[in-house]
Chimera marker file (.cmm) of the C-alpha trace (Angstrom):
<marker_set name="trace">
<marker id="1" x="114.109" y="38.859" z="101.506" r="1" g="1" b="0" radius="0.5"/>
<marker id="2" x="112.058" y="40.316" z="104.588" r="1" g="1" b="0" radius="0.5"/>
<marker id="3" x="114.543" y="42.723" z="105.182" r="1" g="1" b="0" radius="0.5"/>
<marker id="4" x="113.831" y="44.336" z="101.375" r="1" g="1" b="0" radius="0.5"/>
<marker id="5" x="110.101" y="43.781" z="101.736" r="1" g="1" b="0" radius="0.5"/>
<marker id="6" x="110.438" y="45.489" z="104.847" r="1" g="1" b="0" radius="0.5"/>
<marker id="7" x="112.285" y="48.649" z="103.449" r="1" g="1" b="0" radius="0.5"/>
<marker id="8" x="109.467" y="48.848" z="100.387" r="1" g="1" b="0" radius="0.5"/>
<marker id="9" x="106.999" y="48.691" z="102.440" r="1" g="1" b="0" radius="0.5"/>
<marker id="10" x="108.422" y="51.522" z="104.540" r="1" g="1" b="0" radius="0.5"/>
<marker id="11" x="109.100" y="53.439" z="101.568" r="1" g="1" b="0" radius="0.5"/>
<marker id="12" x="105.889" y="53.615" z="100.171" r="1" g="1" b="0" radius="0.5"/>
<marker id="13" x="104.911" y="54.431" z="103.493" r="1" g="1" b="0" radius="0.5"/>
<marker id="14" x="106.709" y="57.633" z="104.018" r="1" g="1" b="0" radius="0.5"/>
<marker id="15" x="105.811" y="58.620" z="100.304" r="1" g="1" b="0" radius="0.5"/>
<marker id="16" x="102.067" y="57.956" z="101.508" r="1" g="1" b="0" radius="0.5"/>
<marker id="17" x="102.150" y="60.289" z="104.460" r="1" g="1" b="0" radius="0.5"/>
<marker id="18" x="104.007" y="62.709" z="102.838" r="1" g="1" b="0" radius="0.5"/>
<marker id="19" x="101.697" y="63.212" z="99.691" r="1" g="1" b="0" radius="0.5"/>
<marker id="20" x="99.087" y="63.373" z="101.879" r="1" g="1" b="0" radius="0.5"/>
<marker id="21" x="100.078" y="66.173" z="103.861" r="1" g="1" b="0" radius="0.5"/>
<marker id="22" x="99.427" y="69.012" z="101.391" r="1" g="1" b="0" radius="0.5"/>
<marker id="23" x="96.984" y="66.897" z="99.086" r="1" g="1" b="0" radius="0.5"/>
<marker id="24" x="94.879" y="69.827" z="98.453" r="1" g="1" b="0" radius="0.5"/>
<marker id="25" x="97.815" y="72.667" z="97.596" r="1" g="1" b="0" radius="0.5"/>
<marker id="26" x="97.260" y="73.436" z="94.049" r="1" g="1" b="0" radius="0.5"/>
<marker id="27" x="99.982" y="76.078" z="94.091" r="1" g="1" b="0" radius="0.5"/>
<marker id="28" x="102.850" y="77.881" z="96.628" r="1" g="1" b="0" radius="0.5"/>
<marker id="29" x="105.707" y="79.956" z="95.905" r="1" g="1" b="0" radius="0.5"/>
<marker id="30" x="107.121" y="82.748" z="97.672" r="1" g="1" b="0" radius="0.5"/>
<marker id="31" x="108.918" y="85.398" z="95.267" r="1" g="1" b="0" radius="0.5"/>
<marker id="32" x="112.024" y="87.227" z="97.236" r="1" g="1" b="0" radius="0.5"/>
<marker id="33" x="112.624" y="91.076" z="97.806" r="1" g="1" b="0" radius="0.5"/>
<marker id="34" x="115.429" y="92.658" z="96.980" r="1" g="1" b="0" radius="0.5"/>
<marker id="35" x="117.677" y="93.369" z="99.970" r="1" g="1" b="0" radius="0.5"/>
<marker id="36" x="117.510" y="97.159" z="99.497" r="1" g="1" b="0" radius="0.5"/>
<marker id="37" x="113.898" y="96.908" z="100.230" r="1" g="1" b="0" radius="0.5"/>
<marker id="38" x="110.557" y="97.233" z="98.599" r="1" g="1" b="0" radius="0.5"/>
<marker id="39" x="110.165" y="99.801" z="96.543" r="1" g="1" b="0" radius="0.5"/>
<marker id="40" x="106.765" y="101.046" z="96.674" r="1" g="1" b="0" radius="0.5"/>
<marker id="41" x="106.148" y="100.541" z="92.861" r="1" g="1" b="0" radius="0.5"/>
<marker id="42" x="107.581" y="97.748" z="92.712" r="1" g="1" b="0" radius="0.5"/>
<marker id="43" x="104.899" y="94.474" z="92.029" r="1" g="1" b="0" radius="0.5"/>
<marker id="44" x="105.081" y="91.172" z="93.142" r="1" g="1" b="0" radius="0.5"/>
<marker id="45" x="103.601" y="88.707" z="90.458" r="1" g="1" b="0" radius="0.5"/>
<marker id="46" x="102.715" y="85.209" z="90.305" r="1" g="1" b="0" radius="0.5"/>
<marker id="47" x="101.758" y="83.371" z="87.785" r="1" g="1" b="0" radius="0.5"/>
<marker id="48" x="99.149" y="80.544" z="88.699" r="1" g="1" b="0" radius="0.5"/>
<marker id="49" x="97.794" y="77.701" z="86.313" r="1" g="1" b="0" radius="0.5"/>
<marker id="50" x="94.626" y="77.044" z="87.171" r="1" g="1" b="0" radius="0.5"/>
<marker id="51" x="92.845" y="73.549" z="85.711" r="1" g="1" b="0" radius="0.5"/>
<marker id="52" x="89.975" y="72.961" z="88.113" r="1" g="1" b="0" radius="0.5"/>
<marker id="53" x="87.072" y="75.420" z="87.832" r="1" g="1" b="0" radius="0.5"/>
<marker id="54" x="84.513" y="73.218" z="89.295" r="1" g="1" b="0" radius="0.5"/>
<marker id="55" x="86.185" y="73.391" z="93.034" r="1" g="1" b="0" radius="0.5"/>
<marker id="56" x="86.592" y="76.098" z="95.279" r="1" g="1" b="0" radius="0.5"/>
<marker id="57" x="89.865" y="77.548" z="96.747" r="1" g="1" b="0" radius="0.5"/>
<marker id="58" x="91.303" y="79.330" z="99.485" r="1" g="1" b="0" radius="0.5"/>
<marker id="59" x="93.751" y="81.566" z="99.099" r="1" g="1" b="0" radius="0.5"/>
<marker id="60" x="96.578" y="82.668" z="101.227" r="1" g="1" b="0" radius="0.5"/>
<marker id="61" x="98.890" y="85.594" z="101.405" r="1" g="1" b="0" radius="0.5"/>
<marker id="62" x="102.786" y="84.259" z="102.854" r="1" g="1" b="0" radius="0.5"/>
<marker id="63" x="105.178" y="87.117" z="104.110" r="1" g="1" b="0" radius="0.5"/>
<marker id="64" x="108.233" y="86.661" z="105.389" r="1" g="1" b="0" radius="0.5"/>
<marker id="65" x="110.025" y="89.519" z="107.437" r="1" g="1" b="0" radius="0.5"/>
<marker id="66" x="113.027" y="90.233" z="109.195" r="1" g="1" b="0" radius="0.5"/>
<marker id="67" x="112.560" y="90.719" z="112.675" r="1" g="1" b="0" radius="0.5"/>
<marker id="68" x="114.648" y="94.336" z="112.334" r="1" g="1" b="0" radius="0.5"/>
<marker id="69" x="111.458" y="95.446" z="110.346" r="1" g="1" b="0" radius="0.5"/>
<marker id="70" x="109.913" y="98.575" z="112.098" r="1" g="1" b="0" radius="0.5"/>
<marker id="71" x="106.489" y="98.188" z="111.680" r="1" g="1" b="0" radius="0.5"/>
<marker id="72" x="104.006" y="95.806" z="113.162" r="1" g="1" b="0" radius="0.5"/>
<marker id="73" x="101.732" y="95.362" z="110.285" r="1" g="1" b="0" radius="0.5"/>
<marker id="74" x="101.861" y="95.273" z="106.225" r="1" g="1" b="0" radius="0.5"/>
<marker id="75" x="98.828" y="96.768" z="104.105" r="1" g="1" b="0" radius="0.5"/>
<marker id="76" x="99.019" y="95.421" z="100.430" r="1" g="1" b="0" radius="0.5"/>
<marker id="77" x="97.254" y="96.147" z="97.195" r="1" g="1" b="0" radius="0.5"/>
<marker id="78" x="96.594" y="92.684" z="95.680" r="1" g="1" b="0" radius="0.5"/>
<marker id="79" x="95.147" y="92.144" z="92.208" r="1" g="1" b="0" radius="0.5"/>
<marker id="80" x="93.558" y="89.370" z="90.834" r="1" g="1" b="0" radius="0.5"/>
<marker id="81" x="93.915" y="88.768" z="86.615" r="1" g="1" b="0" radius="0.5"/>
<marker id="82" x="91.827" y="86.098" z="85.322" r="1" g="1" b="0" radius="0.5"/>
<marker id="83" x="92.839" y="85.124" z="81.743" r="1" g="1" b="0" radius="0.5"/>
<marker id="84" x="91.732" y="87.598" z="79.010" r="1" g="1" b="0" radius="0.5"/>
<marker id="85" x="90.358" y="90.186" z="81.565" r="1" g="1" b="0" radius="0.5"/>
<marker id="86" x="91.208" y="92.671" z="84.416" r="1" g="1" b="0" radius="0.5"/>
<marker id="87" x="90.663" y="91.372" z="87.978" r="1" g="1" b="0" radius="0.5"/>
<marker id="88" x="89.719" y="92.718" z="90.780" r="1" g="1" b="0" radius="0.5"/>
<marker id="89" x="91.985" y="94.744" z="93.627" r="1" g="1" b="0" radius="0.5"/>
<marker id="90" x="91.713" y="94.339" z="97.275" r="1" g="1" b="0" radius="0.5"/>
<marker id="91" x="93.724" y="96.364" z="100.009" r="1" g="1" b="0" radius="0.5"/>
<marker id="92" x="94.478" y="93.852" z="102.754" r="1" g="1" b="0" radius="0.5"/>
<marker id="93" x="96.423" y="94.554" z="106.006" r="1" g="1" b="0" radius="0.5"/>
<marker id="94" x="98.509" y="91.813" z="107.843" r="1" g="1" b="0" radius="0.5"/>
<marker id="95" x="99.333" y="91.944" z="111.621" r="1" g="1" b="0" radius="0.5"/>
<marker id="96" x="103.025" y="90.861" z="111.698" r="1" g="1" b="0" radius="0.5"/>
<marker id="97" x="102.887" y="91.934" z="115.356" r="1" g="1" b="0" radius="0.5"/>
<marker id="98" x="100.977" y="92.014" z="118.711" r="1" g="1" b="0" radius="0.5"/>
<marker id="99" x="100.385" y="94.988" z="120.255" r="1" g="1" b="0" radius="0.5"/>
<marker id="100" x="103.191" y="94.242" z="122.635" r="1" g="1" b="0" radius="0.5"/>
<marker id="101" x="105.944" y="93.762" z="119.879" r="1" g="1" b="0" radius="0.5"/>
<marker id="102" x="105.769" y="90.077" z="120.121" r="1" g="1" b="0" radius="0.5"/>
<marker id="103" x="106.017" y="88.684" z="115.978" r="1" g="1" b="0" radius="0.5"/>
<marker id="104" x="102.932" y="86.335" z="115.355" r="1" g="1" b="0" radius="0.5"/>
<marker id="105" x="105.314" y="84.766" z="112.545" r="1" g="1" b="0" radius="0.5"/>
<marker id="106" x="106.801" y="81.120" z="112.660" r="1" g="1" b="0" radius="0.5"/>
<marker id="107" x="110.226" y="80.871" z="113.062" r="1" g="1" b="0" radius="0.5"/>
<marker id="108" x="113.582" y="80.562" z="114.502" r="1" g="1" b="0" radius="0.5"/>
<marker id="109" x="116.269" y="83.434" z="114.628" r="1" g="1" b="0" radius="0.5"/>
<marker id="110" x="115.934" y="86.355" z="112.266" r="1" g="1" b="0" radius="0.5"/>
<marker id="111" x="113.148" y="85.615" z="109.874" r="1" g="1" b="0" radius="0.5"/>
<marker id="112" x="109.751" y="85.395" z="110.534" r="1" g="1" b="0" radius="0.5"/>
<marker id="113" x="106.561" y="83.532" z="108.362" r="1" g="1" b="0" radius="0.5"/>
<marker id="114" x="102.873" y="84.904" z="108.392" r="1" g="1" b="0" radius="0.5"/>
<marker id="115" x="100.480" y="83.256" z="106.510" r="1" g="1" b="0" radius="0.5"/>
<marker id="116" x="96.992" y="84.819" z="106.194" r="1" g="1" b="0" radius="0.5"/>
<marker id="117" x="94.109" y="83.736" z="104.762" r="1" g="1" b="0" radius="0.5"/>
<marker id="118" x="93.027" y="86.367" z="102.464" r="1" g="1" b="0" radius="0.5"/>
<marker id="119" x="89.909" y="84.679" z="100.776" r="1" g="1" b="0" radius="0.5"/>
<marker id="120" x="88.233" y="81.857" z="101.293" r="1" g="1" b="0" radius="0.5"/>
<marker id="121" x="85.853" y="79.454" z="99.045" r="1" g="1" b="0" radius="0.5"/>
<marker id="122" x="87.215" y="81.129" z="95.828" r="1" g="1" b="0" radius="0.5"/>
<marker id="123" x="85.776" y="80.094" z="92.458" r="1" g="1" b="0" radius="0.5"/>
<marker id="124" x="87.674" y="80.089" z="89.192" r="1" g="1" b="0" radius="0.5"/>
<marker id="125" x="85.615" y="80.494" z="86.311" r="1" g="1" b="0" radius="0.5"/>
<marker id="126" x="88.012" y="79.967" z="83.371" r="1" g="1" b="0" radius="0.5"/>
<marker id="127" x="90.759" y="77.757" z="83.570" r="1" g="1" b="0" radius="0.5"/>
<marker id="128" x="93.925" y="79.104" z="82.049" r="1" g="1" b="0" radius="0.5"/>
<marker id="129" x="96.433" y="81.459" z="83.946" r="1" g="1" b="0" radius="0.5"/>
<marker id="130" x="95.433" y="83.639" z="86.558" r="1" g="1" b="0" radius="0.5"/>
<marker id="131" x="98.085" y="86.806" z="87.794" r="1" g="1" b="0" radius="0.5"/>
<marker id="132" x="98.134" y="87.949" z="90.943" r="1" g="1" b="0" radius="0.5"/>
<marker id="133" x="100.299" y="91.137" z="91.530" r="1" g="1" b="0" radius="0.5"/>
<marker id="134" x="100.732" y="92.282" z="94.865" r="1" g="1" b="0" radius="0.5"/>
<marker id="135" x="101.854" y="95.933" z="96.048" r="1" g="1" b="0" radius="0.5"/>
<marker id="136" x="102.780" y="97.086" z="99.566" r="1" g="1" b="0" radius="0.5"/>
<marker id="137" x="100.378" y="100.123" z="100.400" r="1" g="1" b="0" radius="0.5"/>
<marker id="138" x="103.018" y="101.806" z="103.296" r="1" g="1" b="0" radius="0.5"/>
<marker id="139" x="104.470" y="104.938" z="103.368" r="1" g="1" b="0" radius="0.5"/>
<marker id="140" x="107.952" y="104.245" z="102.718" r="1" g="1" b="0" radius="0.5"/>
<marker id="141" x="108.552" y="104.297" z="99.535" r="1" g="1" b="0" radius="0.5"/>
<marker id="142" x="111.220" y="102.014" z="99.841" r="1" g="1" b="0" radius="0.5"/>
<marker id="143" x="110.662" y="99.423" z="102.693" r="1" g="1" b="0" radius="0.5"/>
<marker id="144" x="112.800" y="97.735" z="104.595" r="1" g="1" b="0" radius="0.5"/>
<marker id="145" x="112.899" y="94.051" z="106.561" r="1" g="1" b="0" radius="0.5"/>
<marker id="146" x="110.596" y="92.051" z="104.566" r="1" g="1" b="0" radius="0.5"/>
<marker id="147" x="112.019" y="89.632" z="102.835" r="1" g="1" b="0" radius="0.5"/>
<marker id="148" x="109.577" y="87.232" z="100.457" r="1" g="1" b="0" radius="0.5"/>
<marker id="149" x="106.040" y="87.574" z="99.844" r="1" g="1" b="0" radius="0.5"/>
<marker id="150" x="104.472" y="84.245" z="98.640" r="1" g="1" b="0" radius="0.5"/>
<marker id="151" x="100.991" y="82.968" z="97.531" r="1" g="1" b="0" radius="0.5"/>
<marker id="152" x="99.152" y="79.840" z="97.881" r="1" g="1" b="0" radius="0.5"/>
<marker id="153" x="96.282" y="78.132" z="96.320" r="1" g="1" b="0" radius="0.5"/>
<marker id="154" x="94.249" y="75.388" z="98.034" r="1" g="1" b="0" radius="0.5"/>
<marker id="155" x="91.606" y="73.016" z="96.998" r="1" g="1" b="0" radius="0.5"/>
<marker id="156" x="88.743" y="73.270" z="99.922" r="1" g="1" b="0" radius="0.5"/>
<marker id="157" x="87.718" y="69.595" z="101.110" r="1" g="1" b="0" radius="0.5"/>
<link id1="1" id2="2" r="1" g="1" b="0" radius="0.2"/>
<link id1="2" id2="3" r="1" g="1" b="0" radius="0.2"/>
<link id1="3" id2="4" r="1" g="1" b="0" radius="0.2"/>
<link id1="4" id2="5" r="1" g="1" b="0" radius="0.2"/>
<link id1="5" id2="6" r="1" g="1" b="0" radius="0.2"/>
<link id1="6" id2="7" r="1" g="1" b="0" radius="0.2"/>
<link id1="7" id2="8" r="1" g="1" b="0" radius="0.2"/>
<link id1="8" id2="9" r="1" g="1" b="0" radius="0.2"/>
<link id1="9" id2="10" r="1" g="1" b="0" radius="0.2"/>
<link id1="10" id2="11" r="1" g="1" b="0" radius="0.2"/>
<link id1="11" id2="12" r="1" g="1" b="0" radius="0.2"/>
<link id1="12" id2="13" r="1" g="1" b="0" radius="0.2"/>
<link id1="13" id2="14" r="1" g="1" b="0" radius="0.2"/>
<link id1="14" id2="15" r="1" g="1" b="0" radius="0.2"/>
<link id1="15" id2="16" r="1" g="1" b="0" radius="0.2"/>
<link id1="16" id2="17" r="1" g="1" b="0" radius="0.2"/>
<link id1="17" id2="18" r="1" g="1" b="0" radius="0.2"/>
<link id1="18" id2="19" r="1" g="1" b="0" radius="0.2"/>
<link id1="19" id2="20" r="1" g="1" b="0" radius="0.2"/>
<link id1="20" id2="21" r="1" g="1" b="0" radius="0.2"/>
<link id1="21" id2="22" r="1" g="1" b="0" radius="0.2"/>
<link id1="22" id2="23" r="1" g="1" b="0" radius="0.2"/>
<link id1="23" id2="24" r="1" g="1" b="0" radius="0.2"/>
<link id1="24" id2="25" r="1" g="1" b="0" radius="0.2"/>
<link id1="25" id2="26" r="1" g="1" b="0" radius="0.2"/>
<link id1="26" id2="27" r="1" g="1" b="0" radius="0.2"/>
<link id1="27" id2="28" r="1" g="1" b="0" radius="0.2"/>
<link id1="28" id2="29" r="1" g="1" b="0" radius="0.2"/>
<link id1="29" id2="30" r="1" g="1" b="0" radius="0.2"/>
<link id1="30" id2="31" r="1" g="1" b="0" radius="0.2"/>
<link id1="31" id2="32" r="1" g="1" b="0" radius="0.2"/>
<link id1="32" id2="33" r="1" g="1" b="0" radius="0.2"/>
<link id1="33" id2="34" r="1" g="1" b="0" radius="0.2"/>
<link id1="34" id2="35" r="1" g="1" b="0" radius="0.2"/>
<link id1="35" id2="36" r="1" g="1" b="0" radius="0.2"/>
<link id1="36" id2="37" r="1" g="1" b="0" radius="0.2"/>
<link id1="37" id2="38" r="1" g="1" b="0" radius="0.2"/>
<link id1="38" id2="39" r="1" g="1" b="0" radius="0.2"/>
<link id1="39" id2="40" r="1" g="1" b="0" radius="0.2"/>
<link id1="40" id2="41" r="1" g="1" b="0" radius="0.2"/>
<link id1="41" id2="42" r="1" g="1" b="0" radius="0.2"/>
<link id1="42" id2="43" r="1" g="1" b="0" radius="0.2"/>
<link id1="43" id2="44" r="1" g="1" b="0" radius="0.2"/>
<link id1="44" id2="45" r="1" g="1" b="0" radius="0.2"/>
<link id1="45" id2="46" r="1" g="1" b="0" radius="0.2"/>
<link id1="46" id2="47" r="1" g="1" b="0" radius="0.2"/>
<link id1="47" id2="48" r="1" g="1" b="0" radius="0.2"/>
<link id1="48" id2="49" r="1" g="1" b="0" radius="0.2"/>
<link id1="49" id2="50" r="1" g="1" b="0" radius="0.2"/>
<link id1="50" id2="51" r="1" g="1" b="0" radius="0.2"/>
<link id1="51" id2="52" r="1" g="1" b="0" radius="0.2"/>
<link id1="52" id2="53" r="1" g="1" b="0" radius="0.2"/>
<link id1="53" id2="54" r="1" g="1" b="0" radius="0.2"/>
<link id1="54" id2="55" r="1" g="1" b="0" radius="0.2"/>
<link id1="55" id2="56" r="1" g="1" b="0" radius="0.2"/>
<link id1="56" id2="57" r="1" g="1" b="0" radius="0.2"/>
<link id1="57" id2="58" r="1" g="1" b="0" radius="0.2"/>
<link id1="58" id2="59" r="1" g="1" b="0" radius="0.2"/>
<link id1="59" id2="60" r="1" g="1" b="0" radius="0.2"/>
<link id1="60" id2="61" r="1" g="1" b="0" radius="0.2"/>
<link id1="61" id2="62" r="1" g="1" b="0" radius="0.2"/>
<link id1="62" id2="63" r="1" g="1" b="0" radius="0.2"/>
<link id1="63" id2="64" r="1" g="1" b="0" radius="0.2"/>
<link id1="64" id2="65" r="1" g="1" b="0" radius="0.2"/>
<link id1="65" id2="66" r="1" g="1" b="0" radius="0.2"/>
<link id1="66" id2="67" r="1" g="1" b="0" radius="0.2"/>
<link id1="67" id2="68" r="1" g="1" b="0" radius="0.2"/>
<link id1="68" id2="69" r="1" g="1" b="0" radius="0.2"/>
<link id1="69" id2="70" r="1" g="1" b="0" radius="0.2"/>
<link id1="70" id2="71" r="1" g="1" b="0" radius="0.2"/>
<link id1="71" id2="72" r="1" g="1" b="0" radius="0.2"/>
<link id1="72" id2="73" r="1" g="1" b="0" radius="0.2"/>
<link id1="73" id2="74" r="1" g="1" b="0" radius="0.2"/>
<link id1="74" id2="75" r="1" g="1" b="0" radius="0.2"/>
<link id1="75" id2="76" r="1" g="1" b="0" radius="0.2"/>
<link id1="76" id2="77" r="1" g="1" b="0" radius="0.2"/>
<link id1="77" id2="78" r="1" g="1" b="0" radius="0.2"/>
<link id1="78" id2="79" r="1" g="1" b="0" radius="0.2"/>
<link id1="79" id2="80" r="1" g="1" b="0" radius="0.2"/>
<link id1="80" id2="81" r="1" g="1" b="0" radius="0.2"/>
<link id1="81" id2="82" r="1" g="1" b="0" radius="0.2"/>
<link id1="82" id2="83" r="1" g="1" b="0" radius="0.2"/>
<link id1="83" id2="84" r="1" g="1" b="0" radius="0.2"/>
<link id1="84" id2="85" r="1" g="1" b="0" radius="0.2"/>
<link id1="85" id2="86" r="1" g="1" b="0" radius="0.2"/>
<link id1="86" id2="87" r="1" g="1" b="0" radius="0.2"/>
<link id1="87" id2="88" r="1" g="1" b="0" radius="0.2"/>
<link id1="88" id2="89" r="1" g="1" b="0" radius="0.2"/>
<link id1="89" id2="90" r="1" g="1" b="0" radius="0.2"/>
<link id1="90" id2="91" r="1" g="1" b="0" radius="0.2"/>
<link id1="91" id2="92" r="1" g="1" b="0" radius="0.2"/>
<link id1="92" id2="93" r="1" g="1" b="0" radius="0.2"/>
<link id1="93" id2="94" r="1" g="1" b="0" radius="0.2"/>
<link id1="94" id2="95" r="1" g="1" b="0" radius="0.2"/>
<link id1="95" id2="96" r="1" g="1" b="0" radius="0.2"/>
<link id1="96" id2="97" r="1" g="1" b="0" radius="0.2"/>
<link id1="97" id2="98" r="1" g="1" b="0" radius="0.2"/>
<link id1="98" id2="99" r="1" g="1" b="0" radius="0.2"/>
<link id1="99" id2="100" r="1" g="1" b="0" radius="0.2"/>
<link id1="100" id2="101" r="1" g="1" b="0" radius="0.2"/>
<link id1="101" id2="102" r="1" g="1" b="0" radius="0.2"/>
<link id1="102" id2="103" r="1" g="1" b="0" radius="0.2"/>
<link id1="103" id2="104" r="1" g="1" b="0" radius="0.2"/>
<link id1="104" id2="105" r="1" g="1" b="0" radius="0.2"/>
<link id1="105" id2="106" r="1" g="1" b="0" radius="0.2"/>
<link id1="106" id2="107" r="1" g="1" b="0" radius="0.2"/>
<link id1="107" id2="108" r="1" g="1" b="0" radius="0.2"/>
<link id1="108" id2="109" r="1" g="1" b="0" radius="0.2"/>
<link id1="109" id2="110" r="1" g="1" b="0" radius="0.2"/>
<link id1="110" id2="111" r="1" g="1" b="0" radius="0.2"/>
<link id1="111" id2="112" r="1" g="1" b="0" radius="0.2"/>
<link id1="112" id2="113" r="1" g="1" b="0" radius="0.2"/>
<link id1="113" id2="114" r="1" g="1" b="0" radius="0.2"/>
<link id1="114" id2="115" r="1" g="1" b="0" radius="0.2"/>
<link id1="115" id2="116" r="1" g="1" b="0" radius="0.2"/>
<link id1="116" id2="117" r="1" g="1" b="0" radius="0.2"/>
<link id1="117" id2="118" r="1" g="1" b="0" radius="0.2"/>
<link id1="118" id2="119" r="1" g="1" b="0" radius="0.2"/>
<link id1="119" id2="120" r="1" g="1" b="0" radius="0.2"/>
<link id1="120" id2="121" r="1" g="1" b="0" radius="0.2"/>
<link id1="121" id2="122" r="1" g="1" b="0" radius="0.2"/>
<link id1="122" id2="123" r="1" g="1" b="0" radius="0.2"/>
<link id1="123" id2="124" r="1" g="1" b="0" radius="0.2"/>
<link id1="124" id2="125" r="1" g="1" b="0" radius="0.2"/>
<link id1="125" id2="126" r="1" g="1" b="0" radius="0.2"/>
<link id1="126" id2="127" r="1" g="1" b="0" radius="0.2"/>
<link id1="127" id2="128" r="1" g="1" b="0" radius="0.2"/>
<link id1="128" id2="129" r="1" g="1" b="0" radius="0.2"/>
<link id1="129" id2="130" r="1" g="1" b="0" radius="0.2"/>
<link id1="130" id2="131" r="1" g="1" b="0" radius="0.2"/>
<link id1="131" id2="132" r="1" g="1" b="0" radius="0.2"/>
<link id1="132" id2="133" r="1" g="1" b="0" radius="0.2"/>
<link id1="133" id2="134" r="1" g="1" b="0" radius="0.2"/>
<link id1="134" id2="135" r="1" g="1" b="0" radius="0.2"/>
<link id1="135" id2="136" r="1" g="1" b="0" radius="0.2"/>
<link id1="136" id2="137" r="1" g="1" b="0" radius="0.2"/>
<link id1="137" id2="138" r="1" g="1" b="0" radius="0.2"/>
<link id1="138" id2="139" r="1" g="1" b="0" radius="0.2"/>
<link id1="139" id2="140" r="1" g="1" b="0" radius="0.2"/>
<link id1="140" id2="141" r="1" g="1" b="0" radius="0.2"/>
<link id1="141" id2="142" r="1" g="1" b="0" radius="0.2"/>
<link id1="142" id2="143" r="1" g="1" b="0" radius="0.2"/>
<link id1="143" id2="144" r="1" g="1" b="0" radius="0.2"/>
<link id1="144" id2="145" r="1" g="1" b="0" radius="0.2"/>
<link id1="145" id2="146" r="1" g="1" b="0" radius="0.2"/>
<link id1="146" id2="147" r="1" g="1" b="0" radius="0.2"/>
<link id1="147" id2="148" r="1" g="1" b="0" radius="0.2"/>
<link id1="148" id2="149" r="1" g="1" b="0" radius="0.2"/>
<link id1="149" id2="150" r="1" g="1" b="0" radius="0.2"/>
<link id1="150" id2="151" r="1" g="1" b="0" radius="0.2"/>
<link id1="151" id2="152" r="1" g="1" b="0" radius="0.2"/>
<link id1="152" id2="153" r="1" g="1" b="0" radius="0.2"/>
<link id1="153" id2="154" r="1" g="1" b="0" radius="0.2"/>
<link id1="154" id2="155" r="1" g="1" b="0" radius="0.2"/>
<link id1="155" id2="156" r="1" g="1" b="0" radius="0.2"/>
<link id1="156" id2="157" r="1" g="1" b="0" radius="0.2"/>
</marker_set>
């Protein structure tokens, strides 16, 4: 009997500490690139239910590259669609690279993750859903050795 007690109790443990890691993520999913590359017209688009318009949010842009990528930074065109209106667009560049070459990504072997803050104490108006479209702003019109681009949405404390 002590021995299942014990295991329940241990059980609701883990669950505890593990819902209580990311208690204030709202929303996170990466969306992947095609291995051919990103081609410059291509968009990026999320799709993000929003229910809470009383708290603020940060928001966070997630790229993933391939170390083989040839550049040391990423400018993208992001766009912001609240329900039943046009949003706003921001240009934002991420450093995916020191000045020495060394990634600033997480990550073992090939692949490296960057997540930047792009805006911080964010209010939502409306609830409803909200589209975000993202665009990379390089030169290449098809480019090469990034792999996902992801958004997240968290609650502030």
């Amino acid at each position: 009997m002590n021995k299942i007690r014990f295991q329940i109790l241990f059980s609701v443990f883990i669950l505890t500490i593990f819902s209580a890691c990311d208690r204030n993520l709202v929303f996170e999913k990466y969306q992947p690139i095609q291995e051919s590359g990103w081609h410059k017209d291509s968009l990026v688009v999320f799709s993000i239910p929003i229910t809470d318009t009383l708290q603020n949010h940060n928001l966070y842009i997630n790229v993933r590259n391939d170390v083989e990528y040839k550049y040391s930074n990423l400018w993208l065109f992001i766009e912001i669609n609240q329900p039943g209106k046009i949003g706003t667009t921001d240009t934002l560049e991420i450093l995916l690279a020191d000045p020495t070459g060394k990634w600033l990504g997480e990550g073992f072997g090939g692949i490296k993750t960057r997540q930047i803050k792009y805006k911080g104490s964010v209010y939502f108006p409306v609830s409803g859903e909200y589209n975000i479209n993202i665009q990379h702003g390089m030169r290449d019109e098809l480019l090469e050795g990034i792999t996902d681009i992801g958004f997240r949405v968290e609650k502030m404390d």
